[in-house]
C-alpha positions as CSV (number, residue, x, y, z in Angstrom):
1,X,132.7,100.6,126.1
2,X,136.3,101.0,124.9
3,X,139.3,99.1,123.9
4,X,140.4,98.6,127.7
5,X,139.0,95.9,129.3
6,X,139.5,98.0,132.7
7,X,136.7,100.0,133.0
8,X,134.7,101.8,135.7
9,X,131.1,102.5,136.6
10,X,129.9,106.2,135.3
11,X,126.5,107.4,137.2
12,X,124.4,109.3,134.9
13,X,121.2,111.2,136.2
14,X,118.4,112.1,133.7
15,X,118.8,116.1,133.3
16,X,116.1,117.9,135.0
17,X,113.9,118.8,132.1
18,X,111.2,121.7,131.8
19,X,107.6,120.5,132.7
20,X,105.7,123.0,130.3
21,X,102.2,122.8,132.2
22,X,104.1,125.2,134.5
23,X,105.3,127.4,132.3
24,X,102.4,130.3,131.6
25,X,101.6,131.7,128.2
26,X,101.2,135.5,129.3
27,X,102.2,137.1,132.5
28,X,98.6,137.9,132.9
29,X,98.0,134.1,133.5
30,X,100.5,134.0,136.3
31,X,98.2,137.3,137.9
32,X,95.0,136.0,137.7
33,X,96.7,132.4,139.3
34,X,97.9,134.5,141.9
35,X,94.6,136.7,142.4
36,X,92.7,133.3,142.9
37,X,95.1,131.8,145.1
38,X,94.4,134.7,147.6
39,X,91.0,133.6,147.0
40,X,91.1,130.2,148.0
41,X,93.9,131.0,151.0
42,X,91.3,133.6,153.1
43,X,88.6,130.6,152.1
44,X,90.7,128.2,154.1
45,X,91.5,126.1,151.9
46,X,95.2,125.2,153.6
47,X,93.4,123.9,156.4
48,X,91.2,121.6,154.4
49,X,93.6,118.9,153.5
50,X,90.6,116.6,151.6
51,X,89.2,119.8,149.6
52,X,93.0,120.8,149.0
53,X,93.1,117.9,147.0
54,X,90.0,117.0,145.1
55,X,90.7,121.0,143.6
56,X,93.6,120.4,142.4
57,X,93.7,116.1,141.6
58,X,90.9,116.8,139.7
59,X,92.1,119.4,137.6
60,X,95.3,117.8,137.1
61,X,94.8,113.7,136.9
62,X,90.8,114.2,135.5
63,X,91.5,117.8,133.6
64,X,88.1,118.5,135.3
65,X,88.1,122.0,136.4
66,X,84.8,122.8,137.7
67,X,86.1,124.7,140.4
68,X,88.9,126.4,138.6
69,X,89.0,129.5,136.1
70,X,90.1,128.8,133.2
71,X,92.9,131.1,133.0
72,X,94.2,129.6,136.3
73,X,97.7,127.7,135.9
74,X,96.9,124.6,138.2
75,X,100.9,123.6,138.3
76,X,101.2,127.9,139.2
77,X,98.6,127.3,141.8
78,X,100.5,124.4,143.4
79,X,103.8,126.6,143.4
80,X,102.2,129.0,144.7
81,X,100.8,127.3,148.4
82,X,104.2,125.3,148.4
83,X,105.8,129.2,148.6
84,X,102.8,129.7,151.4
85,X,104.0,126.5,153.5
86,X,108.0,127.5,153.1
87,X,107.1,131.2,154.7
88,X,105.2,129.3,157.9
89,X,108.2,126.7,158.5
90,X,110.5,129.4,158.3
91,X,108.0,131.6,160.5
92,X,108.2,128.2,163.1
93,X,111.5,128.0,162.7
94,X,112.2,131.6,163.6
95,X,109.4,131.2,166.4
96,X,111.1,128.2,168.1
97,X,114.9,129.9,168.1
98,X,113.2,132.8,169.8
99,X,111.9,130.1,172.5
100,X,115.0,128.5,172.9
101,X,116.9,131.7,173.3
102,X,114.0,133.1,176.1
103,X,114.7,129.3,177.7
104,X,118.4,129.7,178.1
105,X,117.8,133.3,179.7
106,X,116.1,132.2,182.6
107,X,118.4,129.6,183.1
108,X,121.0,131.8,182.7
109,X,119.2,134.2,185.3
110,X,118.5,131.2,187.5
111,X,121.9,130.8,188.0
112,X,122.2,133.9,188.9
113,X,120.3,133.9,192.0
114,X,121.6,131.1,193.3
115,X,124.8,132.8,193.2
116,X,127.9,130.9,193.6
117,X,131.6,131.6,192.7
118,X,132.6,134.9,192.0
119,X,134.6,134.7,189.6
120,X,132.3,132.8,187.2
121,X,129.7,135.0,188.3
122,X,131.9,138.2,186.9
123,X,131.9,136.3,183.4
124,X,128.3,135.7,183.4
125,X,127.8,139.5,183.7
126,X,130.2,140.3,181.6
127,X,128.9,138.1,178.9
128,X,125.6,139.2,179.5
129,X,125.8,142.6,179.5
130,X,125.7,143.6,175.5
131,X,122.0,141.2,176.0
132,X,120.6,143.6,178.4
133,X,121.8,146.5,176.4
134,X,119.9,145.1,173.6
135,X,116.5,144.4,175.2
136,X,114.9,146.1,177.6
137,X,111.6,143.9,177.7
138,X,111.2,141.4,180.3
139,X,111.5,137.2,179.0
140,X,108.3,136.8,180.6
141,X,106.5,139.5,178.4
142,X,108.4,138.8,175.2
143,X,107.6,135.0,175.7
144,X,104.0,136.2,176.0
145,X,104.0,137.9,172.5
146,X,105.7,135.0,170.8
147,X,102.9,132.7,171.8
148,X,100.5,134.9,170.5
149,X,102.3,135.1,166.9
150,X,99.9,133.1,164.8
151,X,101.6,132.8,161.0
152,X,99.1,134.9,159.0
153,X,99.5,136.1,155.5
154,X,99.9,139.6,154.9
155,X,101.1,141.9,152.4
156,X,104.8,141.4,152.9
157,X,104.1,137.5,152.5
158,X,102.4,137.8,149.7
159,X,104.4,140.6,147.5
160,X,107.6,138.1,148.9
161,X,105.2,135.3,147.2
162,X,104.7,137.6,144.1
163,X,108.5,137.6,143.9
164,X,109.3,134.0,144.2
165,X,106.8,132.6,141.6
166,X,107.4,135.6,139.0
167,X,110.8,135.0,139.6
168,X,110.6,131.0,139.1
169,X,108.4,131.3,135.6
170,X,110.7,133.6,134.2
171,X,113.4,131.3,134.6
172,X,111.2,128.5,133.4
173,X,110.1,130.0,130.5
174,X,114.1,130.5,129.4
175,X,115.0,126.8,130.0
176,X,112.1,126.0,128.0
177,X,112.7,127.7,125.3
178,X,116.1,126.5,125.3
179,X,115.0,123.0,125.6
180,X,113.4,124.0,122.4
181,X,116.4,125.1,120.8
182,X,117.7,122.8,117.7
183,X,121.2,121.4,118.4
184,X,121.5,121.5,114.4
185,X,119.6,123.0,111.8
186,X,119.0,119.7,110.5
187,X,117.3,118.2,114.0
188,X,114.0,117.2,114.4
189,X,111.4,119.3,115.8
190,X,109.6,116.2,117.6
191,X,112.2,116.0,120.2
192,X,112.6,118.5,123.3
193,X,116.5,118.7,123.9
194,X,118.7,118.8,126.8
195,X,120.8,122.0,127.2
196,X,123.5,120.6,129.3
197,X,123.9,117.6,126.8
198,X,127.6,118.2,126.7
199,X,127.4,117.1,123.0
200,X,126.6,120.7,121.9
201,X,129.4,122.0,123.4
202,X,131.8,120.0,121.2
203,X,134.1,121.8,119.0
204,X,133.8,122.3,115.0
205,X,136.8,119.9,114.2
206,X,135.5,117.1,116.6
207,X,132.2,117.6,115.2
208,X,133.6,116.9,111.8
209,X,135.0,114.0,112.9
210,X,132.1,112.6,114.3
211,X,130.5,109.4,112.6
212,X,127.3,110.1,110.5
213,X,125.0,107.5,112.0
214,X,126.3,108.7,115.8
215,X,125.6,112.0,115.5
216,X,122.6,111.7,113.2
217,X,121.4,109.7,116.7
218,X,122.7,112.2,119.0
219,X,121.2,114.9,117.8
220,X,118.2,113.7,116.5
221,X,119.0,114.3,112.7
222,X,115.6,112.6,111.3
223,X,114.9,112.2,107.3
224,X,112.5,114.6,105.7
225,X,109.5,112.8,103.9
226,X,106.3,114.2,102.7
227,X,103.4,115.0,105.2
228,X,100.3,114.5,103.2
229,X,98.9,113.3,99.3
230,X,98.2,116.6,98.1
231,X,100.1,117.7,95.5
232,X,99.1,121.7,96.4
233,X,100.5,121.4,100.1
234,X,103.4,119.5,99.2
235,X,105.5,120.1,102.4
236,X,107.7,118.0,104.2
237,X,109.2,117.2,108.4
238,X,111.5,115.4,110.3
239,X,108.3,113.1,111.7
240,X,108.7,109.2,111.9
241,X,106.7,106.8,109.2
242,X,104.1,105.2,110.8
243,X,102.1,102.3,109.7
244,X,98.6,100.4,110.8
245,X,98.4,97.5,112.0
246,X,96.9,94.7,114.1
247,X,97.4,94.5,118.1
248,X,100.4,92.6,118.6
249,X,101.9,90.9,121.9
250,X,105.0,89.5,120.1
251,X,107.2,91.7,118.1
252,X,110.6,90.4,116.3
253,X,113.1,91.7,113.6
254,X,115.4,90.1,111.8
255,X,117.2,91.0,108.4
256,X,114.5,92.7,106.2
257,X,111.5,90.3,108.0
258,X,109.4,91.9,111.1
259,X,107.7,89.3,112.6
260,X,104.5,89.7,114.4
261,X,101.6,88.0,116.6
262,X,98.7,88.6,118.9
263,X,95.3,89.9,118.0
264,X,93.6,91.4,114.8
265,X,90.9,93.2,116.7
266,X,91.7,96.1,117.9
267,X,92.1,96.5,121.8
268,X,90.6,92.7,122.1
269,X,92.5,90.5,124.4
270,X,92.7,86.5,123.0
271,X,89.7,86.9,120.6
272,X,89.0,84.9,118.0
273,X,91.1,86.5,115.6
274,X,94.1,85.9,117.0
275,X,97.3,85.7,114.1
276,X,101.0,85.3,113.4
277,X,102.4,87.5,110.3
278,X,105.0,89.2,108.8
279,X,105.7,92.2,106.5
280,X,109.0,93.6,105.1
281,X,111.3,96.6,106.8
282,X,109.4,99.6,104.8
283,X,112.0,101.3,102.7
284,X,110.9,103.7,100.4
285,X,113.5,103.7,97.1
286,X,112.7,107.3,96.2
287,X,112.4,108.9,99.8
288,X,114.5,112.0,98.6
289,X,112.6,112.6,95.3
290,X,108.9,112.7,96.6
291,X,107.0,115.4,97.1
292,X,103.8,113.5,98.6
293,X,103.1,110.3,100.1
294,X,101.0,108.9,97.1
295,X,104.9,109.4,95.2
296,X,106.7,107.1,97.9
297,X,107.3,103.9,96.4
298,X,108.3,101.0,98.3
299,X,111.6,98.8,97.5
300,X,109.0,95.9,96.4
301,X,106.6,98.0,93.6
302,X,103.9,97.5,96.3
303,X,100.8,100.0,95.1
304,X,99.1,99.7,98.6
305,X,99.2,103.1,100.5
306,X,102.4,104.3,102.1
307,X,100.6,104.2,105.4
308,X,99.3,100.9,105.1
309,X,100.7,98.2,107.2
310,X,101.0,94.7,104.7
311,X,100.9,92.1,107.1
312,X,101.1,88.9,105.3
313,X,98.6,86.3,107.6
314,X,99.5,82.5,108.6
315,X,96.4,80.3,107.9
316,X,95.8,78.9,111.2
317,X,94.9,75.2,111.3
318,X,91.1,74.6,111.3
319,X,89.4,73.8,114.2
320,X,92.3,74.4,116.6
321,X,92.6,77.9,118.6
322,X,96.1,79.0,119.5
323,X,97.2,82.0,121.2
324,X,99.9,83.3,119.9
325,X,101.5,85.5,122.6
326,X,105.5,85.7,121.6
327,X,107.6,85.0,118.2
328,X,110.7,85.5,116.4
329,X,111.8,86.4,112.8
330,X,114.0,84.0,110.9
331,X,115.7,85.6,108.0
332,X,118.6,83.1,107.3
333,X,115.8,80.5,106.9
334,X,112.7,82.7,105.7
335,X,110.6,81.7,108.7
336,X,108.8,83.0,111.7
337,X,108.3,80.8,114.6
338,X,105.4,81.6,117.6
339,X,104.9,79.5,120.5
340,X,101.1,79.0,121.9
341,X,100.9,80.1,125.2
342,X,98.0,78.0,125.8
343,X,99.8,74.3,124.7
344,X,103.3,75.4,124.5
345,X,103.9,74.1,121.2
346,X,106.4,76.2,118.6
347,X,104.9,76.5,115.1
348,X,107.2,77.9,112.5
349,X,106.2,79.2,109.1
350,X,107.7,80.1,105.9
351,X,107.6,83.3,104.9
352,X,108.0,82.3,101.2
353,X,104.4,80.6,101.4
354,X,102.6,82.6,103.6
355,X,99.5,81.3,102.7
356,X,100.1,77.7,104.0
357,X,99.9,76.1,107.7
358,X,103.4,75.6,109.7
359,X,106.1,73.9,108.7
360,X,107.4,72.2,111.6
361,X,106.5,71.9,115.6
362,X,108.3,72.3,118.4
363,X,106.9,70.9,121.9
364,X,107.8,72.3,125.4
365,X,108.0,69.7,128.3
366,X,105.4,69.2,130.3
367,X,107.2,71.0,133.5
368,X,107.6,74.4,131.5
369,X,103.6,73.6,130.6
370,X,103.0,73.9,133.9
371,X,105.1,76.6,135.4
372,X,103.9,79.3,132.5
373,X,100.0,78.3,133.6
374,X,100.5,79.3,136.7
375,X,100.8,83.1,135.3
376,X,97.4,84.3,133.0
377,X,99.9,86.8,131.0
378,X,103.5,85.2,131.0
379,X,104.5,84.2,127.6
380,X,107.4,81.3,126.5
381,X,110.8,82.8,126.1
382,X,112.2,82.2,122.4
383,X,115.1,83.0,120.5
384,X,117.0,81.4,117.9
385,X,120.9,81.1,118.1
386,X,122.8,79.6,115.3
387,X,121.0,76.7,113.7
388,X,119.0,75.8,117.4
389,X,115.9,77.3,118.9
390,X,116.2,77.5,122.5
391,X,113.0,78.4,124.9
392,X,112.6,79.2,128.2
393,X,109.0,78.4,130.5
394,X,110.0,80.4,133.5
395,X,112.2,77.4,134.8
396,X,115.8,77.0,136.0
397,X,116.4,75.3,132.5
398,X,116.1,75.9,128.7
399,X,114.7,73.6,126.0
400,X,116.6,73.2,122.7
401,X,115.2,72.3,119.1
402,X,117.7,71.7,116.3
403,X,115.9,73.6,113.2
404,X,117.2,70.6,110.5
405,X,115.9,67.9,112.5
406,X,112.2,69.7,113.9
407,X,111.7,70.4,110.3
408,X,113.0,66.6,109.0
409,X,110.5,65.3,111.6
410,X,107.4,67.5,111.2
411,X,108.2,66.1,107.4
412,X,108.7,62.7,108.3
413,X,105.6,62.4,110.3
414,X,103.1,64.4,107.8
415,X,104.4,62.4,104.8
416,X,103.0,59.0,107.2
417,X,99.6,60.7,107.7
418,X,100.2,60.9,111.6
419,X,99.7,64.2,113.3
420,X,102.5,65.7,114.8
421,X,102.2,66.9,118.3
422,X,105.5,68.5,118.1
423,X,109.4,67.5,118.4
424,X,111.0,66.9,121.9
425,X,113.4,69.3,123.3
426,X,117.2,68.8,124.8
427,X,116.9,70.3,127.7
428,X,120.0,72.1,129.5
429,X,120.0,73.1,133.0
430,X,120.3,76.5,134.1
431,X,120.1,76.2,137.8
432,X,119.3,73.0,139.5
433,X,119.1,74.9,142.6
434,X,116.0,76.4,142.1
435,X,117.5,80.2,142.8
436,X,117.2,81.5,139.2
437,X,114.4,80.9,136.7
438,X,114.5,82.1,133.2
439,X,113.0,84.6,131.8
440,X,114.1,87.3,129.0
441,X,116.0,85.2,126.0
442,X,118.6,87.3,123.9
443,X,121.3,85.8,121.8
444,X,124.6,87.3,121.9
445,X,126.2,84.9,119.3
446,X,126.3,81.7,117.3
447,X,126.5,79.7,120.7
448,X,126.2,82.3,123.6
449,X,122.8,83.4,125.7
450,X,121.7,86.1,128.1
451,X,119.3,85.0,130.6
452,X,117.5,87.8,131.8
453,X,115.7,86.2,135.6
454,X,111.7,86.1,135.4
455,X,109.6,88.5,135.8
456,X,106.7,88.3,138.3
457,X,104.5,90.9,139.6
458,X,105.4,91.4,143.4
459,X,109.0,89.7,143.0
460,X,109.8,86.4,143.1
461,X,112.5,86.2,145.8
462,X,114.7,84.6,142.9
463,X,118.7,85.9,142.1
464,X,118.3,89.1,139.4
465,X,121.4,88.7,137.8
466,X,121.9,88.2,133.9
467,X,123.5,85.0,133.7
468,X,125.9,84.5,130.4
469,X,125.0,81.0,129.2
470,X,126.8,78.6,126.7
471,X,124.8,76.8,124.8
472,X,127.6,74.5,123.7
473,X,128.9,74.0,127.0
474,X,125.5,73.8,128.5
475,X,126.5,75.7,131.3
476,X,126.7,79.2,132.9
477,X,129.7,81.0,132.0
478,X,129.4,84.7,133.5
479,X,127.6,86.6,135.7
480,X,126.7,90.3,135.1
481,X,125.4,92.0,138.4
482,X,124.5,95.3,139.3
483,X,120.8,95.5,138.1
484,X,118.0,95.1,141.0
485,X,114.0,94.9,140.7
486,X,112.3,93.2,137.6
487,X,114.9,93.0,134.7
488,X,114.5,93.0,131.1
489,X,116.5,92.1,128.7
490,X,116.3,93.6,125.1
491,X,118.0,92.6,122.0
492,X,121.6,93.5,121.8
493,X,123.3,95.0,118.8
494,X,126.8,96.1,120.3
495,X,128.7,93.2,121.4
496,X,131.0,92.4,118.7
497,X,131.4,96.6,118.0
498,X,131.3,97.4,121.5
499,X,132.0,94.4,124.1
500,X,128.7,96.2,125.5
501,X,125.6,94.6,126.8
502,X,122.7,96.2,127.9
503,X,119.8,95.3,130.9
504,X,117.5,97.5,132.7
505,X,116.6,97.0,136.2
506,X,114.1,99.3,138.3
507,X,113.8,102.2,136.0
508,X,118.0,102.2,135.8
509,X,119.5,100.8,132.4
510,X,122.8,99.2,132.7
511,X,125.7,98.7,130.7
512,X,128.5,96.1,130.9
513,X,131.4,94.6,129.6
514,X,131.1,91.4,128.1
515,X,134.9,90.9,128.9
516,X,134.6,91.9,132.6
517,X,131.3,90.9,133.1
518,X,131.4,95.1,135.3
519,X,128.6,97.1,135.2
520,X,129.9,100.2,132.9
521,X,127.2,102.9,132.7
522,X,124.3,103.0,134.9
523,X,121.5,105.1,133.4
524,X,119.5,106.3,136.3
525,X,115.9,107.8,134.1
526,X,112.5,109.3,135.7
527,X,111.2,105.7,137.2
528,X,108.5,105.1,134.4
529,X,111.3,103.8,131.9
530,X,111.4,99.8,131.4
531,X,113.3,98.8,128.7
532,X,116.5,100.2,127.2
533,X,118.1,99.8,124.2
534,X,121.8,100.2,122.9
535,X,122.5,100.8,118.8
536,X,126.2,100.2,117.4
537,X,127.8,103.3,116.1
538,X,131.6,103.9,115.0
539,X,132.4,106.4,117.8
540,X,133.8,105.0,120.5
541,X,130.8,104.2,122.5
542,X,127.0,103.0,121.7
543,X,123.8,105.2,121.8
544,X,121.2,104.1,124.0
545,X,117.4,104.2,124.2
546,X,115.1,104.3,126.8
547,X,111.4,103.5,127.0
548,X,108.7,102.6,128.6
549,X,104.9,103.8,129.8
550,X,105.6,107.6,128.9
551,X,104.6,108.0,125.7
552,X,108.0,109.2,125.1
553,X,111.7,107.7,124.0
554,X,114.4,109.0,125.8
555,X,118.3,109.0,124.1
556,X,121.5,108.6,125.9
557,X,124.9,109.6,124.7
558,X,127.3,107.0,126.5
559,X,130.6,109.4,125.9
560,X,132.1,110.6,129.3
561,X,130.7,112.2,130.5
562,X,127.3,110.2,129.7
563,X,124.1,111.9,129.4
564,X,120.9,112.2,128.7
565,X,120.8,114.3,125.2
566,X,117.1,114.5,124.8
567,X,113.7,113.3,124.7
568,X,111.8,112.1,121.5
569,X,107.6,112.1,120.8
570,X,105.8,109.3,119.9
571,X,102.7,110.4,118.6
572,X,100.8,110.2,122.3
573,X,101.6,106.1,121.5
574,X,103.0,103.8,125.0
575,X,105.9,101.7,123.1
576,X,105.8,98.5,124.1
577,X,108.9,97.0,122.0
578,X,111.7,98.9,120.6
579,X,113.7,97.9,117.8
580,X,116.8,98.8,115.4
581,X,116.8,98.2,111.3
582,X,120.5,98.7,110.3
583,X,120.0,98.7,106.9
584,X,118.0,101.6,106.9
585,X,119.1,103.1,109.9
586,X,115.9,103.1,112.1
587,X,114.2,102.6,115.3
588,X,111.3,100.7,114.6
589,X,108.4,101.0,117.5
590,X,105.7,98.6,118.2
591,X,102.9,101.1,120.2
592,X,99.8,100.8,121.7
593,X,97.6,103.6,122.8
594,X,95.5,104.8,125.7
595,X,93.7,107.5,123.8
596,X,90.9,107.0,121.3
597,X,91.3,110.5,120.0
598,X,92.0,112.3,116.4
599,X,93.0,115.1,118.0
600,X,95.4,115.9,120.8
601,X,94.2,113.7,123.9
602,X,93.3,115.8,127.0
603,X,94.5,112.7,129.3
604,X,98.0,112.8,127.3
605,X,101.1,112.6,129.2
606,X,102.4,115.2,127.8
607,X,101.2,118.9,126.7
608,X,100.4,119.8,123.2
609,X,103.0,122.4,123.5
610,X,106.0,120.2,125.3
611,X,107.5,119.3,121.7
612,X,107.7,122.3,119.1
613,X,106.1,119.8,116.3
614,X,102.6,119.0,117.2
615,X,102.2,115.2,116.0
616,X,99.8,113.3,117.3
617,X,99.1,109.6,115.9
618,X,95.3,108.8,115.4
619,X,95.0,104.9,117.0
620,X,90.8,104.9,117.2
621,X,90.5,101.5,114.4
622,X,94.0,100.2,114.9
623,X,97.7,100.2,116.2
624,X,100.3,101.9,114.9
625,X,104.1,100.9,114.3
626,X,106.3,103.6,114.0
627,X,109.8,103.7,111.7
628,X,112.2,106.5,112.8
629,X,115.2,106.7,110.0
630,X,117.8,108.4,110.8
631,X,120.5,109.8,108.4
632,X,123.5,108.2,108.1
633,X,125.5,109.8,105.0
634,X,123.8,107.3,102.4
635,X,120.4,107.0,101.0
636,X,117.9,104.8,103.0
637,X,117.9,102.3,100.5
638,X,121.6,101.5,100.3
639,X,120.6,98.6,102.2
640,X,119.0,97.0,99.2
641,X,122.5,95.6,97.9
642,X,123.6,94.3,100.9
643,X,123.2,90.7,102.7
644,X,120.2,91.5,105.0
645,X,120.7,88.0,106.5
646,X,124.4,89.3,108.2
647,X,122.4,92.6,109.7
């Protein structure tokens, strides 16, 4: 993370943030939740366990509140009978030190009668004697009044019950509000913000010297663009682009090409329609200058709707069905290659004619065939490093495809009217031990790997280290430990500015030096985040990014001491794949939804009122991909004059 190649491992906890379902919107909510809790208490409903719970699950997992008032606080109510239960533990507790204390007294009086030596008999009464002062009941009758104290609510317990909850939503609705709170005046509103973020206690001269893109991440500093076409309501907000488009299981970027695969059909696993495409990174040229969306124009003079996702379409070859389930974009050679998870076979195709089949095959072995069958929705590793392809089938090896010669061949063997079933791999072993099998595939540079192990529902029993490969060497070259569970490996952008990979490992994201191969950073989130992912700045440490089935993105600033800075919306949307554009400076999300909803969902994971802006992303006819530019000092379409191939 620095220029040492000493470092040490930094624990970082995700800040306790504000749940807002608890947090009332008048006082006279937390009254009449109060009013009916005394209600359901002389009911008995604390010793119904079952009924307990079908009030309150339903209301809170179903939002079915038959048997609730309306202007009951559900999350209020649950505070509320945990209050309830402290006040009878500490009633028990208080109950069983009087019992112990009546114990000891008649063994202590015991004693006593039996007499014994004098001397210790003189301590004894000398010990005793403040006791006896004290009480003048007898143990037997005040053990027969403790017996009979049955907890029971009264008035003290509940005006003490008053007090705690009154007291608790006061404080809540403060840290909300400051959760609210802008770091900057130029910080977007879609984001709920961590208070003890020590990044908003820096001072005005480190600010200043802070890099644009850094703290335009850090503090969630989000370019304004139009919110609608019309002209009369021309106003504008810090909200991501996002664009339609088809259900996709493979999502790639490279350069200025997104590739993308899966299904047209919206929510329709391995239909007919199944496709591989690609589009251009969206860059509007006049971003700044537009006052609606109809004005945005795109760097390529496109007159299709701003909204509208252009995904150019691969014929597929007639007669043959393929199911496209991963891919990668190609922008040095202006292709996209998708393997089949049904025949695992590779096809690439060019991006300059979109409109014609593939242009070259690749052919997994028959062994990696057979080991990804054996899973219904495991899909063939790929990723392209330097001028090979290289694959992975979930076994302890990789298969290897020199781009020249699979094109050559697939030339070759069309030109002779054969069909081509697809070139033959090299393959290089991994682990002829059978202890690691391969999984995630992320190049780390023009001959150098991550293997991320496979992951299996249940576990596999198998090593879940990320193994540092050579692809020159054909060998294992470094081991980076310290991630458990199901890993996954996402594309890495700060290895030559940061010597920093990064891996994330049940619900903790790691980060560690490539030079040590040490764990630097562990991120330890809420438990529902699954992939993470680090952006290059030029501070002196990445930003990272957390996601998963929340519906949210979580941001990490990686500066001792490391922290989680806030938490950003995405439209109600589960992100499945989480990219970065440097060119423009974006995160570019490829989401799927749960809710068929225009409006706010009721089944949403969060509450319309948890972030201050209120966006909601309407995925009834199809998916959306979202593109969140942040600023960086420069126009978003400096990019346009710069080798996209290098980014």
């Amino acid at each position: 993370m620095n220029d040492s190649a000493h470092t040490h491992t930094v624990q970082v906890n995700t800040a306790g943030l504000v749940e807002p379902r608890g947090v009332p919107e008048t006082d006279e909510v937390v009254d009449k939740t109060l009013s009916h809790a005394v209600k359901l208490y002389e009911d008995g409903i604390l010793d119904d366990t079952s009924r307990f719970m079908r009030l309150v699950g339903r209301a809170l997992f179903t939002h079915d509140r038959t048997d609730l008032p309306n202007d009951v606080n559900v999350n209020i109510l649950l505070d509320i009978f945990a209050e309830i239960r402290n006040l009878e533990t500490c009633h028990g507790e208080i109950v069983a030190l009087q019992k112990k204390r009546i114990k000891e007294r008649r063994e202590e009086a015991k004693d006593d009668g039996d007499g014994g030596d004098e001397e210790k008999d003189g301590q004894n009464d000398d010990e005793h004697e403040d006791d006896e002062m004290d009480s003048d009941d007898d143990p037997g009758d005040m053990e027969a009044e403790i017996l009979d104290a049955i907890f029971e609510m009264d008035e003290n317990g509940w005006s003490a019950v008053e007090i705690a909850i009154k007291n608790k939503t006061s404080c809540m609705k403060e840290a909300n509000a400051k959760e609210l709170e802008l770091p900057t005046p130029e910080s977007s509103n879609i984001a709920r913000y961590n208070p003890k973020a020590h990044f908003k206690f820096a001072s005005d001269e480190a600010n200043a010297n802070v890099d644009h893109l850094a703290d335009s991440l850090l503090n969630c500093k989000l370019r304004s663009r139009p919110m609608g076409y019309s002209k009369e309501n021309s106003a504008h907000d810090k909200v991501p682009f996002q664009f339609r488009t088809y259900d996709n299981s493979g999502f790639d970027i490279d350069g200025n090409i997104i590739a993308v695969c899966g299904d047209k059909r919206h929510n329709n696993i391995r239909d007919e329609k199944n496709f591989v495409g690609f589009q251009n990174i969206p860059c509007p040229v006049n971003l700044e200058s537009s006052t609606t969306l109809c004005d945005l124009q795109d760097n390529n003079n496109s007159n299709e709707p701003w909204d509208t996702n252009s995904v150019k379409i691969f014929e597929d070859e007639k007669g043959k069905r393929s199911w496209f389930g991963e891919c990668i974009a190609d922008a040095e050679n202006k292709m996209v290659w998708a393997s089949c998870s049904r025949t695992g076979v590779i096809n690439a195709f060019s991006t300059d004619y979109p409109a014609s089949g593939p242009i070259a095959k690749l052919c997994f072995p028959e062994t990696e065939v057979k080991a990804k069958s054996m899973f219904a929705n495991r899909t063939f590793g790929l990723v392209r490093c330097g001028t090979t392809i290289i694959g992975s089938g979930g076994t302890g090896r990789l298969s290897a495809w020199n781009i020249k010669t699979a094109l050559k061949e697939y030339d070759n063997t069309m030109g002779a009217g054969a069909e081509n079933i697809g070139s033959d791999p090299r393959i290089m072993p991994v682990d002829d031990n059978k202890n690691f099998a391969c999984g995630d595939l992320q190049c780390v540079g023009n001959s150098q790997l991550l293997l991320g192990p496979l992951r299996v529902d249940g576990g596999n029993g198998k090593s879940s280290s990320v193994r540092l490969y050579d692809v020159n060497a054909e060998r294992v070259v470094g081991l980076f430990c310290g991630t458990m569970g199901e890993i996954s490996v996402g594309k890495q952008y700060c290895v030559e500015s940061h010597s920093s990979i990064f891996a994330m490992g049940n619900s903790t994201g790691v980060a560690f030096d490539i030079r040590t191969y040490q764990p630097t950073v562990a991120l330890h989130t809420d438990g529902s985040c699954e992939q993470i992912l680090g952006v290059r700045t030029n501070s002196s440490a990445p930003v990272a990014f957390t996601y998963g089935s929340t519906e949210n993105i979580m941001c990490w600033d990686l500066r001792m001491p490391g922290s989680h800075v806030y938490t950003m919306a995405t439209g109600n949307t589960i992100v499945e794949s989480l990219l970065w554009h440097e060119g423009t400076s974006s995160l570019i999300a490829s989401t799927r939804s749960n809710h068929g909803s225009r409006r706010w969902p009721a089944k949403a994971v969060h509450e319309k009122t948890y972030f201050e802006t209120q966006w909601h992303c309407d995925c009834r006819s199809a998916s959306v991909m979202l593109q969140y530019p942040f600023q960086n000092g420069k126009a978003m379409n400096g990019f346009l004059n710069c080798d996209l191939s290098k980014h």
